[in-house]
C-alpha distance (Angstrom), angle and dihedral (degrees) to the residues before:
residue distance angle dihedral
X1 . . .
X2 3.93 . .
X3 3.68 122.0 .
X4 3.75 119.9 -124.0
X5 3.37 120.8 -99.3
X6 3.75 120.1 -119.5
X7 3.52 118.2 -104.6
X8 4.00 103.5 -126.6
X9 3.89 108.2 -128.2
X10 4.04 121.3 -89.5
X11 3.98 119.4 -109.8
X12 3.82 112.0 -121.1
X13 3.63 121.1 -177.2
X14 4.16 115.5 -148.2
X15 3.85 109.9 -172.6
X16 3.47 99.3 -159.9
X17 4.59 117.3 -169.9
X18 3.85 95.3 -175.7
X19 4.04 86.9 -83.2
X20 3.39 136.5 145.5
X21 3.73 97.0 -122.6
X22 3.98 90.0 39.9
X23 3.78 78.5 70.2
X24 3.75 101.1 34.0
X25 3.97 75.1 61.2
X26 3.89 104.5 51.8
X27 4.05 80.1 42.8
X28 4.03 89.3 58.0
X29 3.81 91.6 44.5
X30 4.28 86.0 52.8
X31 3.96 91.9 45.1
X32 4.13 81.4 50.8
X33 4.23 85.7 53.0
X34 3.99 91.2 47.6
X35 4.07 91.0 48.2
X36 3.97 88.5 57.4
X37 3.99 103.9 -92.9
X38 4.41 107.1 132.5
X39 3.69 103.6 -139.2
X40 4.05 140.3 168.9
X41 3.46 106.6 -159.8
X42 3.92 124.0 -151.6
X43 3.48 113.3 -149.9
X44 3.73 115.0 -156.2
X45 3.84 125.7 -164.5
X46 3.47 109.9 -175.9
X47 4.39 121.0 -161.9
X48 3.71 107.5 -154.4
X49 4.21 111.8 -126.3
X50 3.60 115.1 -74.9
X51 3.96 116.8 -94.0
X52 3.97 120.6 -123.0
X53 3.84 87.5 -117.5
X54 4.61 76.4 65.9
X55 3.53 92.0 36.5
X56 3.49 99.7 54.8
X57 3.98 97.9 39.6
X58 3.80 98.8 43.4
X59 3.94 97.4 45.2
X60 3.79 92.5 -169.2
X61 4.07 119.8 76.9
X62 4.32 85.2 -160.2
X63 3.85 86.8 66.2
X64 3.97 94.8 46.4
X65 3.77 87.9 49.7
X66 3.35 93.0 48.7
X67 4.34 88.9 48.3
X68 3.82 85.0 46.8
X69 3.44 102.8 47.3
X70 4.09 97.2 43.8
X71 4.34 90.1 48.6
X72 4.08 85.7 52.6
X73 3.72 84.2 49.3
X74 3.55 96.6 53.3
X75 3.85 90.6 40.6
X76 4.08 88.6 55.9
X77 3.77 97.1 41.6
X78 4.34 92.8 91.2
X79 3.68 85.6 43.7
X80 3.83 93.2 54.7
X81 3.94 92.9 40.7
X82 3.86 88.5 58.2
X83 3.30 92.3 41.7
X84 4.03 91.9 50.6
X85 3.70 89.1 44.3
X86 3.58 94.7 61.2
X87 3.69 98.0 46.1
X88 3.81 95.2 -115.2
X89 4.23 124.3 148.2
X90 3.77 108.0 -120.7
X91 3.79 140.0 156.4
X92 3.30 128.0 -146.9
X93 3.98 133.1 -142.7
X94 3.65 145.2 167.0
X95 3.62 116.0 -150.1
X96 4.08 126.3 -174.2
X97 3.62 119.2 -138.5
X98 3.92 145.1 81.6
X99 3.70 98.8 -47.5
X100 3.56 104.6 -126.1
X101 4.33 103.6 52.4
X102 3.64 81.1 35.3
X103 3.96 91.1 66.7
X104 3.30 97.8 35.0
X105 3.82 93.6 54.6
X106 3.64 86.2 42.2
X107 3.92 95.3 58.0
X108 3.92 85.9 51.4
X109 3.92 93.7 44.6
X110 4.20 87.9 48.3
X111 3.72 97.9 47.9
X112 3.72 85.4 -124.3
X113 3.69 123.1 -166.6
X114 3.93 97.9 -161.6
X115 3.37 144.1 -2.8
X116 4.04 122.0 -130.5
X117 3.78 106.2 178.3
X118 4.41 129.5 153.6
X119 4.05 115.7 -99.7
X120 3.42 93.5 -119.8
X121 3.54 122.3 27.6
X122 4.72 125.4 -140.7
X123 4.18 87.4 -76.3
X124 3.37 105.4 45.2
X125 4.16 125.3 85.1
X126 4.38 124.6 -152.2
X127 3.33 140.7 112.2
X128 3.55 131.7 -66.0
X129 4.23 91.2 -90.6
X130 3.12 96.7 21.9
X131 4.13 126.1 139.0
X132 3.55 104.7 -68.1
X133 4.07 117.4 -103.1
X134 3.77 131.4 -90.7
X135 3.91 89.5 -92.5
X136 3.53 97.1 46.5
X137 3.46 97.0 44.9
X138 3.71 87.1 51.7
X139 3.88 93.8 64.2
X140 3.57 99.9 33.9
X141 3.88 80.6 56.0
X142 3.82 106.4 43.8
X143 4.00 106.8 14.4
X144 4.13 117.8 119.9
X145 3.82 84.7 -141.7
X146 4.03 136.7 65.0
X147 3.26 111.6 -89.8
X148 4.27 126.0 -144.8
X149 3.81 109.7 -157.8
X150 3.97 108.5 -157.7
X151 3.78 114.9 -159.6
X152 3.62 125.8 -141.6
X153 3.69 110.0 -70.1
X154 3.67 112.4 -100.1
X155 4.04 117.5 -94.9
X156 3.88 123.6 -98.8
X157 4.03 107.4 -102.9
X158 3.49 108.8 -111.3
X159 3.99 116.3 -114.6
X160 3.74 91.5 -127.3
X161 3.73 97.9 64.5
């Protein structure tokens, strides 16, 4: 009799933006972990391209690379410590580019099996259940992969009610 063959782990990409949903969403992909699915996650910050106003006053491309990358560091540093907390494999990267074909060419790039990414992203203002943002929209709308869109996580009751 043969023994089964473990199933390597899937590949999902989390872009996380410092929001509450980017969270909400590596917090899905861990409840995912604890009901039995093996995953890596990738999570993806991604710095949008510097503006001539940052151009023109920093002279030097190094030193806005350097800005970039340590502000996507400090955006995925709750992602990683929830992440770390649970026990889960993950890497961590900050990309630069428009957000949107940057994901989407990252999912390719990564071999990604799924996508778990917040409705609305750090700049963009709704309701709760709202449509879903430009970003997400995006890559529900163009990714090779299924997509899970988390929703804000829901407010705290207040004592007084």
């Amino acid at each position: 009799m043969s023994t089964p063959t473990p199933t390597p782990p899937l590949t999902v990409l989390v872009p996380v933006d410092g929001s509450a949903t980017a969270l909400a969403a590596v917090q899905h992909a861990i409840a995912l972990q604890r009901h039995g699915l093996a995953l890596e996650v990738l999570l993806v910050n991604v710095q949008p391209p510097p503006t001539l106003y940052e151009v023109v006053l920093a002279h030097d491309a190094e030193r806005l690379d350097a800005v970039r990358a340590a502000a996507g560091a400090d955006l995925l540093a709750p992602a990683e410590a929830l992440l770390r907390e649970a026990g889960l494999a993950f890497e961590s990267e900050v990309l630069g580019g428009e957000p949107a074909p940057t994901l989407l060419d990252r999912i390719e790039t990564a071999g990604a099996a799924c996508v778990i990414l917040g409705a609305r992203g750090a700049g963009e203002s709704g309701e709760r259940h709202a449509t879903p943002g430009r970003v997400a929209l995006a890559v529900l709308q163009h990714a090779p992969v299924p997509v899970t869109l988390v929703h804000d996580p829901e407010p705290p009751e207040s004592a007084e009610d």
